[in-house]
C-alpha positions as CSV (number, residue, x, y, z in Angstrom):
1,X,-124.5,48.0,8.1
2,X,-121.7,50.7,7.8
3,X,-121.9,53.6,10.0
4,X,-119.7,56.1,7.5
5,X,-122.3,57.9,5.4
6,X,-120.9,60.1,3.1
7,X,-121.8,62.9,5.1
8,X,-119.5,61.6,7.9
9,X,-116.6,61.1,5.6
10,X,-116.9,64.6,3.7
11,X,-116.7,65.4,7.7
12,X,-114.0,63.7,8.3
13,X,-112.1,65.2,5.0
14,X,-112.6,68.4,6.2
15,X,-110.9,67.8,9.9
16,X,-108.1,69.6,10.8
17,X,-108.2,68.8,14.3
18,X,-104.7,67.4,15.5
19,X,-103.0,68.2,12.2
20,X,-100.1,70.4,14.2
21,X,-99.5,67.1,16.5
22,X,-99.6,64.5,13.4
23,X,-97.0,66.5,11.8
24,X,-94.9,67.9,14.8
25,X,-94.7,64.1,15.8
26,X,-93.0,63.6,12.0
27,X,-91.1,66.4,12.8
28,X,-89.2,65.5,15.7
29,X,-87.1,62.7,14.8
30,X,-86.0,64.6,11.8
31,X,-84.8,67.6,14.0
32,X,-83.5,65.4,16.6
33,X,-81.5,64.1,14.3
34,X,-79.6,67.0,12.7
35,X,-79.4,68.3,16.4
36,X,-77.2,65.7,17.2
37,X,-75.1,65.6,14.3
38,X,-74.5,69.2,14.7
39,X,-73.2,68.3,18.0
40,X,-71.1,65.7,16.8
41,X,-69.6,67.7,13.8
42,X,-68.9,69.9,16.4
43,X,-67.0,67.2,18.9
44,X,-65.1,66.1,15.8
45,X,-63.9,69.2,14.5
46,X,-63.1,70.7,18.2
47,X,-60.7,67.2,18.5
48,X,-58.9,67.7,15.7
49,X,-58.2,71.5,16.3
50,X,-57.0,69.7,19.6
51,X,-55.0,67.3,18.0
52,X,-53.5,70.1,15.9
53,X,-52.7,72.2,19.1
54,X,-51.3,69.4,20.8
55,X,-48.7,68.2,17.8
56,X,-47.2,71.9,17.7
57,X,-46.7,72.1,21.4
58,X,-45.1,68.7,21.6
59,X,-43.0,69.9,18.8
60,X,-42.7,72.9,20.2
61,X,-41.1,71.9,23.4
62,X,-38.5,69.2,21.6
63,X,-37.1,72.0,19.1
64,X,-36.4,74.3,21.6
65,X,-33.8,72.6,24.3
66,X,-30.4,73.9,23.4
67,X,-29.0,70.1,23.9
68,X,-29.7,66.2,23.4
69,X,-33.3,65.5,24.0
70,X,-33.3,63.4,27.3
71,X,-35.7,60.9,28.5
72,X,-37.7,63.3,30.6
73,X,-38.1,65.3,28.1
74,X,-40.4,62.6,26.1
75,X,-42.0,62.2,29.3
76,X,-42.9,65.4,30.0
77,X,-44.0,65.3,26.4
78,X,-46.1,62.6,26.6
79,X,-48.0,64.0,29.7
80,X,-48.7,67.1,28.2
81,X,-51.2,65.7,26.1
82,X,-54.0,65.2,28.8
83,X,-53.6,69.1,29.2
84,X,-53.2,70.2,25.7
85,X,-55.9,67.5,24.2
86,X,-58.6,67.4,27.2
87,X,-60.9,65.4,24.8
88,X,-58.6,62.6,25.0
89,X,-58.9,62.6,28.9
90,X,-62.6,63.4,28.4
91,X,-63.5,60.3,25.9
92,X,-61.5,57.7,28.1
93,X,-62.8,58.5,30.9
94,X,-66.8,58.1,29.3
95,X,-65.4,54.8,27.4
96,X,-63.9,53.6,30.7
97,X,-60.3,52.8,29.1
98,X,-57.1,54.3,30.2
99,X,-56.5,57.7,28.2
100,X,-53.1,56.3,26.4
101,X,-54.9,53.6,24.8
102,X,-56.6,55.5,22.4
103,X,-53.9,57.6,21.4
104,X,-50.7,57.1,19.1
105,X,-47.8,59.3,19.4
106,X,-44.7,59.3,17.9
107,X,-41.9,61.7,18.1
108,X,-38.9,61.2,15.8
109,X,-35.7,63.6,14.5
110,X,-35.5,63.5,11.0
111,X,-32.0,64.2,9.0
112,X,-31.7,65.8,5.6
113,X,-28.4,65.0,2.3
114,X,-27.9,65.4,-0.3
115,X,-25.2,65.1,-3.1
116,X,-21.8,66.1,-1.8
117,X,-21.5,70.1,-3.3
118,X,-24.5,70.7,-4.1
119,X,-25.0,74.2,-3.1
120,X,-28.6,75.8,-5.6
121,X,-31.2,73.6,-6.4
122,X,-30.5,70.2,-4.3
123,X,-32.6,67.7,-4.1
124,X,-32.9,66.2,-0.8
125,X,-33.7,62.9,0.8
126,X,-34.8,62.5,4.3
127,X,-33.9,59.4,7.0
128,X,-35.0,59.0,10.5
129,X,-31.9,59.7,13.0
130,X,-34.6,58.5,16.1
131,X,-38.1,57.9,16.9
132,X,-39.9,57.7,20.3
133,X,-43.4,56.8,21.8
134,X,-46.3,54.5,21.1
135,X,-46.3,55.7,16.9
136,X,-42.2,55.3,16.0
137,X,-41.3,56.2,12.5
138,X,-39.2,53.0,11.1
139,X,-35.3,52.8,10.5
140,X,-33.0,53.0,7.3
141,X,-36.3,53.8,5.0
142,X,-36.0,57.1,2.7
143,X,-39.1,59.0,3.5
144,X,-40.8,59.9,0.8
145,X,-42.2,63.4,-0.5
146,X,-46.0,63.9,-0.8
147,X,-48.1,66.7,-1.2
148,X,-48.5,69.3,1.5
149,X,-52.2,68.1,2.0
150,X,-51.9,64.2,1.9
151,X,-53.1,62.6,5.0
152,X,-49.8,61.9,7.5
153,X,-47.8,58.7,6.8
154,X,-45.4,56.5,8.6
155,X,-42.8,57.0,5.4
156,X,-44.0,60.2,4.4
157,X,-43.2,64.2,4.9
158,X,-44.9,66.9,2.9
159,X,-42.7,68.5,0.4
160,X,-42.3,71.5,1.9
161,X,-40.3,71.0,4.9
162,X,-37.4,69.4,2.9
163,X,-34.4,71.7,3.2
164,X,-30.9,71.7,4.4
165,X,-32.0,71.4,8.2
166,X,-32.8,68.8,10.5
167,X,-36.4,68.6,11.3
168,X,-38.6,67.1,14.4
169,X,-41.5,65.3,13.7
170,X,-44.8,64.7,16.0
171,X,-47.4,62.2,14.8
172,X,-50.6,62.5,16.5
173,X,-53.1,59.6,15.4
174,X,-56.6,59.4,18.2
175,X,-59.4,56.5,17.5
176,X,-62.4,59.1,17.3
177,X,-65.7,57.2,19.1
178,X,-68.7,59.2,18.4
179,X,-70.9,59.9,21.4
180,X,-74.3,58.8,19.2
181,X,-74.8,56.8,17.0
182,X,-72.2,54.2,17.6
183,X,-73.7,51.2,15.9
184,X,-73.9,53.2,12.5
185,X,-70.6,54.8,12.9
186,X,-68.0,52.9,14.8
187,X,-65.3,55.6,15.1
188,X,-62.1,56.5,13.0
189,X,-58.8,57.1,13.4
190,X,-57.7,61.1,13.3
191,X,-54.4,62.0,12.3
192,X,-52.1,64.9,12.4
193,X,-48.8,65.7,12.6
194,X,-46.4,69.1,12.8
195,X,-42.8,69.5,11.9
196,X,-40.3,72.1,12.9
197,X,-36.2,72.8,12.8
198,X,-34.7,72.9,16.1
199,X,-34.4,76.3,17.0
200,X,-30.7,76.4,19.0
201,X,-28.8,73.9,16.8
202,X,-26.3,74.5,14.2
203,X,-27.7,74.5,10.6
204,X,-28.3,71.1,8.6
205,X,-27.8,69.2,12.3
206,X,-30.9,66.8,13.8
207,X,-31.5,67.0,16.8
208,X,-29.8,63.9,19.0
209,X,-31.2,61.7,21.9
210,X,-29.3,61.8,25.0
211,X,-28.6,58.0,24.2
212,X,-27.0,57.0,21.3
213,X,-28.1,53.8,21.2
214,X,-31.9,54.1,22.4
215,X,-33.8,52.5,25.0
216,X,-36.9,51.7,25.6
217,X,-38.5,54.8,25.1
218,X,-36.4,55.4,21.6
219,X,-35.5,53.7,18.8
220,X,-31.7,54.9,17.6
221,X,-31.5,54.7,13.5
């Protein structure tokens, strides 16, 4: 015999009891959620201005030596990015992996022609004189132009910085591993770079290694 008379369930219909609990336990997953992809938007987008920071330094500290760059200059270079991108530091040191491995850098002079004469309205075309580190730029390929907002490529420069002048190129590229949620997303790669002229060398000159013919830090084009 049931015990739920229809005066039990019109009762029960009427219950509010434990409403607030049935629907804050809903609730929380939900706000849980967007908390912590707030917090990651937020780990992403303070990496890359990192990133960004940490390609204009390194450029920054190539284009302004008055002579060849030397070996310990790259060095120095290369070190400077546990200071200027702490994340880096930060994420190998949660992933257990030594900081270098998750980050590519390259460093590379670029050199400018174009036709013999030409003095208004040249169009130039851009060769690697050197590249250095863990992300080189290859040999005797003409880079080619893109658009100022294309994503950074091994053969590319953004049309811009063409021009008469030699140029120095940093490539920053960092294997992004997301704190959460690491079975749905399984990281990415972020890349940026920064170009500038050397500031104390004589116009439409790249900037030289120390050693002509490379080493092991540098590949001579």
């Amino acid at each position: 015999m049931s015990h739920f008379t229809p005066a039990l369930l019109a009762r029960f219909r009427r219950a509010r009891g434990g409403l607030a609990a049935v629907e804050f336990a809903f609730a929380v997953p939900l706000l849980l959620l967007i908390l912590l992809g707030f917090y990651e938007l937020d780990r992403y987008v303070e990496t890359t201005r990192q990133l960004e920071r940490a390609a204009a330094a390194v450029a920054q500290m190539l284009t302004q030596t008055t002579t060849d760059v030397s070996r310990q200059d790259l060095v120095v270079a290369t070190d400077s990015l546990r200071v200027l991108a702490p994340r880096v530091l930060q994420d190998s040191a949660r992933l257990g992996v030594d900081w270098k491995s998750g980050v590519q850098l390259g460093m590379t002079s670029v050199a400018f022609s174009t036709a013999p004469g030409c003095v208004s309205a040249c169009v130039y075309s851009a060769k690697v004189s050197w590249s250095a580190g863990t992300s080189r730029r290859p040999c005797n390929v003409s880079l080619t132009a893109v658009a100022d907002n294309t994503e950074p490529g091994a053969t590319t420069l953004p049309t811009d910085v063409y021009g008469p002048n030699g140029l120095v190129v940093v490539d920053l590229a960092y294997a992004y591993a997301p704190v959460f949620a690491t079975r749905l997303f399984h990281g990415f790669t972020i890349k940026r770079s920064a170009y500038l002229q050397p500031r104390y060398l004589k116009p439409a000159t790249a900037l030289a290694y120390a050693v002509p013919g490379g080493d092991d830090l540098v590949t001579a084009c």
